[in-house]
N, C-alpha and C positions, 0 to 999 in steps of 0.2 A: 758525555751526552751533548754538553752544548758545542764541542768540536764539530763533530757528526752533523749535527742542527746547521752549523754554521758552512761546513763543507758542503752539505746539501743543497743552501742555498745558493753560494757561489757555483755549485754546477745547475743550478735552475738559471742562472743569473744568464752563464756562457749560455744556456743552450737559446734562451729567450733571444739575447743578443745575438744570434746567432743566425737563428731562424729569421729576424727580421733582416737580416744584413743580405740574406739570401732573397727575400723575399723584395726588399730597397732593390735591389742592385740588377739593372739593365745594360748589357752591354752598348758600344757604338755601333753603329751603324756606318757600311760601308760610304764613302761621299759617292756623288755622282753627277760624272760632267754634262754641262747642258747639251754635248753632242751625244749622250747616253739614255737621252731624255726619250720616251716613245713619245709618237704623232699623238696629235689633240684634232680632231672633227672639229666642228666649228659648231657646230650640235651640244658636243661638249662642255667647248668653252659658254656658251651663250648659258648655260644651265648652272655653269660654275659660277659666271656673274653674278646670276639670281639670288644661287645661294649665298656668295659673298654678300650681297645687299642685305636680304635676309636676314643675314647674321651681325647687320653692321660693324664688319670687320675694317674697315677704313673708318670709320668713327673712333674705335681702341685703339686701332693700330697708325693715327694717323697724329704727330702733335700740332701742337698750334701751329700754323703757318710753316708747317714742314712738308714735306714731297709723301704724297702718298704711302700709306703702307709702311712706310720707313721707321714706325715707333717711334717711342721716348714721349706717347700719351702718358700724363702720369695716373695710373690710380691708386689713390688716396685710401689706403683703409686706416682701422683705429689700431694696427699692429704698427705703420709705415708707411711708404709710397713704390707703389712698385712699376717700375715703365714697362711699355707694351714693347713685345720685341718688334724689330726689323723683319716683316714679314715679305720683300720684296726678292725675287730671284738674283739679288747681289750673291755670289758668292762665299764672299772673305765677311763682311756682316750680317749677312742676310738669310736666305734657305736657298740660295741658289746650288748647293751641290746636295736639297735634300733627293732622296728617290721617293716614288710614290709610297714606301715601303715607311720610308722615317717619317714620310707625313701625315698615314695612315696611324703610329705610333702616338707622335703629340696629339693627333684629336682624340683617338679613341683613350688614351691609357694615360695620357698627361705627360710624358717624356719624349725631350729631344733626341736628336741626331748622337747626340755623344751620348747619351743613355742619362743625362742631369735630368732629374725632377721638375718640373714645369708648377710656379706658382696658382696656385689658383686662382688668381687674381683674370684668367684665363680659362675660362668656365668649360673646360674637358668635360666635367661632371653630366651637362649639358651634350654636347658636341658627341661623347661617347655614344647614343644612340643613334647617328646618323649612321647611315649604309656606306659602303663600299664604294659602291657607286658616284656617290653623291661625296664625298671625302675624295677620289682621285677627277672628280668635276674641278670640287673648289681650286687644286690641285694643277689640274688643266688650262685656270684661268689665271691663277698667279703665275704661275710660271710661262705664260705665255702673251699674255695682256697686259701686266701690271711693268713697267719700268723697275730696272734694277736700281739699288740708290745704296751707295755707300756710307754708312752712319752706323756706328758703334753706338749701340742699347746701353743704356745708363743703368746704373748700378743701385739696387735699390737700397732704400733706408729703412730697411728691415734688420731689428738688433741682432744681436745672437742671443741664441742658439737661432732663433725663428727665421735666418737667413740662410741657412743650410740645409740646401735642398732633399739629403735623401731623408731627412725628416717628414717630408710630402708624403712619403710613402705611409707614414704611421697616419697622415690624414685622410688620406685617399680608404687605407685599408676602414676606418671609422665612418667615413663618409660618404664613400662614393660608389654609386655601383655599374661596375664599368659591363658593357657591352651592348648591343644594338637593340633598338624597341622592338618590344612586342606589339602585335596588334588586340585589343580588346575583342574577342570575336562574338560578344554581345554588345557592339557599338556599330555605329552605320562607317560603310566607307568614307564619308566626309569627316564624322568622328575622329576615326584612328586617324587622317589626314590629319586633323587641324591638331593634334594631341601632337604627331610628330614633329609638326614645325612648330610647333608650342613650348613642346618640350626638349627641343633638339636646336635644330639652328637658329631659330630668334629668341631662346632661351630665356622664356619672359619670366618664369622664377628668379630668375639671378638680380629683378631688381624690386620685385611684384612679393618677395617671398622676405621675410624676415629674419636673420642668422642668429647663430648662436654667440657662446665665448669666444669659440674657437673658427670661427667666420665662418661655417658653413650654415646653409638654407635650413632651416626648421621644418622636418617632414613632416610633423604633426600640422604645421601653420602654413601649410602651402598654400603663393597668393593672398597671404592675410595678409599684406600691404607692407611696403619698409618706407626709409628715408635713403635716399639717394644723391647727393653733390647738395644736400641741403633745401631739396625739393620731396615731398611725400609722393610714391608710386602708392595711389590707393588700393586698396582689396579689392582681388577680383572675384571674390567670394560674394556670397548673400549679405557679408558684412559690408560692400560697397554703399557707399555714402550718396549717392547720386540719387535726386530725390525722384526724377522717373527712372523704373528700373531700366536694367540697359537690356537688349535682345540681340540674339546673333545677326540680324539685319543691320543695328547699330554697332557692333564690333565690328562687321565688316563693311560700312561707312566710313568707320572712325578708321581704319587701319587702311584702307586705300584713299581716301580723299586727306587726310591731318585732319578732318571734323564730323561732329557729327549735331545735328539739329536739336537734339537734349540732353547732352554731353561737353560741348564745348569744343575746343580746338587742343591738337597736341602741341606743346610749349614747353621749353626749359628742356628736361632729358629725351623726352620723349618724343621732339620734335625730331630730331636726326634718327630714333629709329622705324617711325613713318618716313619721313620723305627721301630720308639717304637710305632706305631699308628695306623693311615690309609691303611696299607699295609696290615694289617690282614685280612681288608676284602675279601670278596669273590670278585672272577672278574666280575660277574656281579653287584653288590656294586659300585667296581670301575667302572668300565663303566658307572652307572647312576651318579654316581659323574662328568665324565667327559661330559657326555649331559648336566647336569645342568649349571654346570661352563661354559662352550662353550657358553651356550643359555645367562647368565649373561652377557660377555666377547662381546657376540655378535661374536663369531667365527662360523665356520663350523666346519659339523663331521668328512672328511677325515686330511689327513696329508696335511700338509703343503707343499708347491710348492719350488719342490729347486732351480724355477729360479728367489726370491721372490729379490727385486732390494737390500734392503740390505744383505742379504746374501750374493748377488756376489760382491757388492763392498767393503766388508769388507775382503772375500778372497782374492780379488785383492788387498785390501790398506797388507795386512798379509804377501805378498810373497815378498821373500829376494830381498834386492837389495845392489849395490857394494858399495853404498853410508849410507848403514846403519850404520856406526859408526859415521855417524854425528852429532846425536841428542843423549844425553845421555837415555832417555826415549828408544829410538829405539832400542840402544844400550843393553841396560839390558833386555830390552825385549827377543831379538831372545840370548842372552845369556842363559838367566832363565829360560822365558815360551815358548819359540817357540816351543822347539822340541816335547813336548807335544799337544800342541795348533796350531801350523800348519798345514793345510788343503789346498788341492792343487786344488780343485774344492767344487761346494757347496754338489756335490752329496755324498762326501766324509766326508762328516761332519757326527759323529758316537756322539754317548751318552757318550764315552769315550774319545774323543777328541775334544769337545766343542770349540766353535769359539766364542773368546769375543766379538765380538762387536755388536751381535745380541740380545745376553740376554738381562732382562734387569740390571742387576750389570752397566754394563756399560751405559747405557743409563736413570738409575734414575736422579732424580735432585742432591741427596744428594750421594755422590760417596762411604757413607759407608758399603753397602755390598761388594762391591769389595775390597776395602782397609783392611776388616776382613779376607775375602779368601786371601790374599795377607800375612797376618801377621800373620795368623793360619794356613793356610792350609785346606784342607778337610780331617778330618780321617777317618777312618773305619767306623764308626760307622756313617758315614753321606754319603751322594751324591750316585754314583755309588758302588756295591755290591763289595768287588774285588779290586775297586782302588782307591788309596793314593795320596792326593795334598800334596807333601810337603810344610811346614810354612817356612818362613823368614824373621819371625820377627828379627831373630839373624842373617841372612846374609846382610841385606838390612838398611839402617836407614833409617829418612824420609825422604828425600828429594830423594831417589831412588826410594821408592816406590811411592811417588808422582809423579816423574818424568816417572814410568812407567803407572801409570792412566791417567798421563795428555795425553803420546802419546796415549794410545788408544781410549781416548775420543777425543782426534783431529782426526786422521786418520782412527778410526773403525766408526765413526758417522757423522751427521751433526748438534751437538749440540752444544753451547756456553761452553767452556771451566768451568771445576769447581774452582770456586777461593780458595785462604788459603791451597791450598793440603797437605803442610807440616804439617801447625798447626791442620788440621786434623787428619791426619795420628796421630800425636803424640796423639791426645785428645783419638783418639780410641785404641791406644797404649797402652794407662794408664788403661783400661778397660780389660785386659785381662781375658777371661773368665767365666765372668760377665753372658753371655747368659746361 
């Protein structure tokens, strides 16, 4: 009996192994030379651009001070680091002998040219719901835009077994559900729009969404907020922390200007996927982006009410008094950031002089996006078009800039104070520029 038992299982065993190995296994794909390539319109390419931006695929795909597109961005998870490939039309490193056929493959289904498993580090998961169309665009524009650049992808520091790719396939079969969006057809056409670029090429779960053991996005927990390069990507659920609520007027403020007037500016991760990104799109793009996020968020269309109750008591706790050199927090405060950040009524609050204690910076659990804006500053290249938050990481040590997050999380809110501020402050000290 127990032979029988045992033989049983060894052929349950083969056939499991079996079926999945079937199931893994994609063949290659024929190569194909760039004189093979069909014609690209110029229509085309211009639409593949967008979407490139869209997707900020040159932010992943681009490393420090490396030639576009060329990979060897690293990303960081808690399994290892895995670098972004060489996505430039080089041949011998690059996808320069893919066809629209293998490229259609790695977005939709996660697998390259040779039929190898593609990490997820590389968000298919996402990507699979883009069209046809809009997949031989992106297509159209690397392959016809982007400079080839010869540079061999670095080898990720992922252990084993977790380094072996047709194991993706056991993740993908668990986690992913591949093929193109449906449209909701109880939703407006602006809806199912901002839902597609939502959920497709700017892929805002992938940092907005919080994962499991196994690094995939929690479906129950979509947009309930993660941690990202050490910066909080807030919820963009009803659990949003931002003490006026946000409307799809303000999603679509904040996503084509870097700011918004009772929101803040985008800084740290989120600044390159505004301004090297999402801002490309067209305004109506943005706008459907902004109905869809509203309708997740659970907001409304118009702006927001400037007589909303934090608002006005966060103006009111902001305005100067004769006793403000009491508290050293209070004190560095209207020294440093007042003259900037002072607002004398709520209707006065502009995109360019943002009131802390509405956002959510100040009202997360974890206090390190404000503590980054504090030690870096906002440059150019992030927040509002035009204007510069100066850094003082070198004017300030920690226990100042502690001292000035603790006062405005006392007196701009009504939340429990953040503990450890200094040893914070120092930990995200030590990370400069990390994002």
């Amino acid at each position: 009996m127990l032979k029988r038992t045992l033989a049983t299982l060894v052929i349950l065993a083969v056939v499991v192994i079996g079926a999945f190995a079937v199931y893994a296994w994609h063949g290659e794909l024929a190569p194909m030379a760039a004189s093979e390539r069909p014609d690209f319109d110029a229509a085309t390419v211009e639409q593949g651009r967008v979407l490139a931006a869209a997707g900020y695929c040159a932010t992943c795909h681009t490393a420090q001070g490396g030639e576009p597109y060329a990979g060897n961005y690293p990303v960081v998870s808690d399994f290892g680091t895995i670098y972004a490939s060489n996505i430039t039309p080089d041949p011998d490193t690059g996808i320069g002998d893919w066809s629209p056929e293998a490229f259609r493959r790695a977005m939709h289904e996660g697998v390259d040219r040779q039929g190898r498993h593609l990490f997820p580090a590389f968000p298919y998961d996402h990507f699979t719901k883009l069209s046809n169309q809009d997949v031989d665009a992106l297509y159209a524009y690397l392959m016809s835009e982007v400079e080839p650049v010869k540079q061999e992808t670095r080898a990720s520091t992922l252990p084993f077994p977790l380094n072996q790719r047709f194991l993706q396939a056991g993740w993908k079969l668990l986690f992913v559900d591949v093929g193109r969006y449906q449209p909701d057809p109880d939703k407006s056409d602006a809806w199912n729009r901002g839902a597609y670029l939502a959920e497709g090429i700017s892929h805002c779960g992938a940092c907005h969404t919080p994962r499991n053991a196994l690094g995939a996005e929690k479906g129950g927990e979509r947009y309930a907020g993660a941690t990202i390069d050490r910066w909080v990507a807030p919820a963009l659920t009803a659990d949003n922390p931002s003490g006026v609520p946000w409307s799809a007027a303000a999603f679509t403020t904040y996503l084509k200007l870097g700011a918004d007037r009772y929101h803040g500016v985008a800084a740290g991760p989120m600044g390159p996927v505004v301004h090297g990104g999402v801002a490309e799109l067209s305004d109506d793009d943005l706008t459907a982006l902004g109905v869809y996020l509203a309708d997740v968020t659970g907001a409304t269309d118009g702006e927001a009410p400037a007589d909303n109750a934090a608002l006005t008591a966060s103006i009111t706790a902001g305005k100067p008094r004769r006793d403000w050199r009491r508290e050293q927090g209070e004190r560095l405060y209207a020294s440093a950031c007042a003259a900037c950040h002072y607002n004398a009524t709520p209707e006065g609050v502009t995109v360019t002089r943002p009131d802390l204690g509405i956002n959510s910076a100040t009202r997360l659990d974890d206090p390190a996006n404000l503590i980054h804006v504090m030690l870096d500053g906002v440059p150019a290249s992030e927040g509002s078009h035009g204007v510069v938050m100066p850094a003082f990481r070198s004017a300030l040590n920690d226990d100042q800039i502690a001292a000035i997050a603790a006062y405005l999380r006392a007196t701009r809110t009504d939340l429990p104070p953040w503990p450890d501020l200094p040893a914070r402050v120092s930990e995200l000290r030590a990370h400069v520029g990390t994002h």
